[in-house]
C-alpha positions in Angstrom: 0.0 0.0 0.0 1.3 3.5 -1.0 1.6 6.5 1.2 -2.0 9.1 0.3 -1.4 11.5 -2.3 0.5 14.7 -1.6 -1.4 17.4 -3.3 -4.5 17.3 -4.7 -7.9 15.8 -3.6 -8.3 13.7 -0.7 -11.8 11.7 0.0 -12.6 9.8 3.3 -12.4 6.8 1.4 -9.2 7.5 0.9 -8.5 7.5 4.3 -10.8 4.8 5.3 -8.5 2.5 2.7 -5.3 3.6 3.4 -6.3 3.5 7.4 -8.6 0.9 8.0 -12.5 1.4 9.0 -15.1 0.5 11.6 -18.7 1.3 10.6 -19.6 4.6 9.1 -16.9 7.6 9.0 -15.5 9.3 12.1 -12.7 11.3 11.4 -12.0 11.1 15.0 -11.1 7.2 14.2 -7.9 9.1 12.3 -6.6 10.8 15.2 -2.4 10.3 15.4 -1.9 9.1 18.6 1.3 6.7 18.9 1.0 3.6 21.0 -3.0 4.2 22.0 -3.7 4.8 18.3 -6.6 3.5 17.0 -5.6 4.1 13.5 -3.0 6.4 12.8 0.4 5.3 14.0 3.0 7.9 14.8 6.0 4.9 14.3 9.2 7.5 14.3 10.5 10.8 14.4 8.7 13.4 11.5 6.1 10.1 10.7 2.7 11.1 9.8 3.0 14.3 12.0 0.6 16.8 9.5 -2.2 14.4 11.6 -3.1 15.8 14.6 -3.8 13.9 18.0 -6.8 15.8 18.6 -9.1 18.8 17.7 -10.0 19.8 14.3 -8.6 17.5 11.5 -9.1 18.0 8.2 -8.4 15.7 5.0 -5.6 18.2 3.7 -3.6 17.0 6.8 -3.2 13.7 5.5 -1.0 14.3 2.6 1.5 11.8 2.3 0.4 10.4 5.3 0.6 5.8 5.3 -0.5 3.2 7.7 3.0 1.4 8.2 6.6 1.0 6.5 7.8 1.8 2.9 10.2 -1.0 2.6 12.8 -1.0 -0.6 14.2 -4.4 -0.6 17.3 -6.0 -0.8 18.2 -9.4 -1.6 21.6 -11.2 -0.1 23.1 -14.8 -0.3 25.2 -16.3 2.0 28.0 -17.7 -0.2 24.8 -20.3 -2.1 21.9 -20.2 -3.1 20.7 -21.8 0.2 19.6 -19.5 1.9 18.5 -15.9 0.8 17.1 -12.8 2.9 14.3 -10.7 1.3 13.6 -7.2 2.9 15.5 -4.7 5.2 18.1 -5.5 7.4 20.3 -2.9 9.3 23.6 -5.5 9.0 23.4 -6.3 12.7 22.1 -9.9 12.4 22.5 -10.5 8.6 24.0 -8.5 5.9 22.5 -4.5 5.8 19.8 -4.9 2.6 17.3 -2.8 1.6 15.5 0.4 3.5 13.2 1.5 5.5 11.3 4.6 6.7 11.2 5.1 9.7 13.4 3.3 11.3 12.2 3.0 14.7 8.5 1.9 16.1 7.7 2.7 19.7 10.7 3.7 20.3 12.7 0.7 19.3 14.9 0.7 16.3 14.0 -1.6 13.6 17.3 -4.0 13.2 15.5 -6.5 10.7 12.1 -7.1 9.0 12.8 -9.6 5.8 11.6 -13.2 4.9 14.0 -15.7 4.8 13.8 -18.7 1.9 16.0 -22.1 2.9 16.7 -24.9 0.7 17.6 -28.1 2.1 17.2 -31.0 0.1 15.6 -29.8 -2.4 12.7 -28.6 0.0 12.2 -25.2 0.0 11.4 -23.5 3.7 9.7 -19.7 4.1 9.6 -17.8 7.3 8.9 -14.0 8.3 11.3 -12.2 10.8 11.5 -9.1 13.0 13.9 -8.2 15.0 13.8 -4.9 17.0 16.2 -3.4 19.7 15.5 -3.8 23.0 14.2 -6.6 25.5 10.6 -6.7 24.6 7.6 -8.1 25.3 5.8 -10.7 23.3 2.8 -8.6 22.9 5.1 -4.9 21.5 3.1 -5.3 18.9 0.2 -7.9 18.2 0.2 -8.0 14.5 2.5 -7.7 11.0 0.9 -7.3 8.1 1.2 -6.7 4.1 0.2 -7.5 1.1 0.9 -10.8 1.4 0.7 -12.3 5.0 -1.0 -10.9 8.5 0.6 -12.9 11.5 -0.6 -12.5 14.5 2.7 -12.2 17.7 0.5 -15.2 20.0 1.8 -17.2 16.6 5.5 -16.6 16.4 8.8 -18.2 18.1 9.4 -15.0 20.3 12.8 -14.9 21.6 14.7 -11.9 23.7 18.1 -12.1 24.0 19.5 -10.2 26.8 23.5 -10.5 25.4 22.5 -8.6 22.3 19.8 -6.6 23.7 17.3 -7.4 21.1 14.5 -9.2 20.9 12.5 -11.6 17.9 9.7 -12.8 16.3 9.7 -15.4 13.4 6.5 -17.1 11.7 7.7 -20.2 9.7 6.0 -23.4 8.1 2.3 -23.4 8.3 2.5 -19.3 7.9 5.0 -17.8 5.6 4.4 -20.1 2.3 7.0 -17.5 0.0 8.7 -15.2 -0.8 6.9 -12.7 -3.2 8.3 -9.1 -2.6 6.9 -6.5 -0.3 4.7 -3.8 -2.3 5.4 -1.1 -0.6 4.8 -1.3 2.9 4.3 -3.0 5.8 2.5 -2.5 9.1 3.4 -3.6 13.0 -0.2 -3.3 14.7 -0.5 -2.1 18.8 -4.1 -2.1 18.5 -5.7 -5.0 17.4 -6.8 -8.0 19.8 -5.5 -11.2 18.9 
């Protein structure tokens, strides 16, 4: 999913697509409001801040405005074809690939949001992984999601290690099925029960 347009007209719909929506249109729904949002995330410095956390909001404030990451993704082998990372890495646990903007959610700096694709025996093995600084709970976030997959935190092998200070989440067989390419965005969601 792109970011909303940066000039020109905006419609609620818009909104309600690029957002999300729950029965008819509230533009209080829309409100930027970080960790508490119900909508509009506020994930790093300068990220969606034309949306205000309260008062008057109009469309206008929107421009450019998205629901999660714009990832530009990098592909990296380690030495065969064996085993390949898809996505944005900041070269702390793999190889740096790819972008990302922001960089940060919550507070914690994004170290690693890529799929991994194994090959062993001819079998070919997916899985999804974040990593994010700090020693975090399980439930930091309770849901990833784009185009492709939503996974759900109560689903992944969570892992904090305390010698690194970092912490993990990885989805593999029986979630993650490939590797097609990120379009444009992903989203870690605070607000939605599991």
């Amino acid at each position: 999913m792109g970011r909303l347009q940066t000039s020109g007209t905006i419609s609620m719909n818009d909104i309600r697509n690029q957002f999300g929506a729950s029965g008819s249109p509230d533009m209080a729904e829309y409100y930027r409001g970080g960790v508490n949002a119900s909508r509009v995330h506020s994930y790093g410095s300068g990220h969606n801040t034309n949306v205000p956390t309260g008062g008057t909001i109009s469309m206008s404030q929107f421009y450019g405005a998205h629901r999660g990451w714009h990832l530009v993704c990098g592909q990296v082998n380690f030495g065969t074809n064996f085993i390949r990372n898809i996505g944005y890495s900041n070269g702390a646990v793999v190889p740096a690939m790819g972008s990302i903007n922001p960089t940060n959610y919550r507070g914690a700096a994004v170290i690693g949001i890529y799929r991994v694709w194994t090959t062993f025996k001819n079998n070919n093995n997916y899985s999804q992984v974040i990593y994010l600084n700090g020693i975090l709970p399980r439930n930091w976030f309770n849901r990833y999601q784009d185009p492709n997959y939503t996974l759900y935190t109560a689903n992944a092998s969570w892992n904090r290690d305390f010698n690194r200070n970092r912490t993990s989440w990885i989805w593999g067989a029986g979630y993650v099925s490939g590797t097609a390419p990120y379009s444009n965005g992903a989203t870690l969601s605070p607000e939605t029960p599991q």
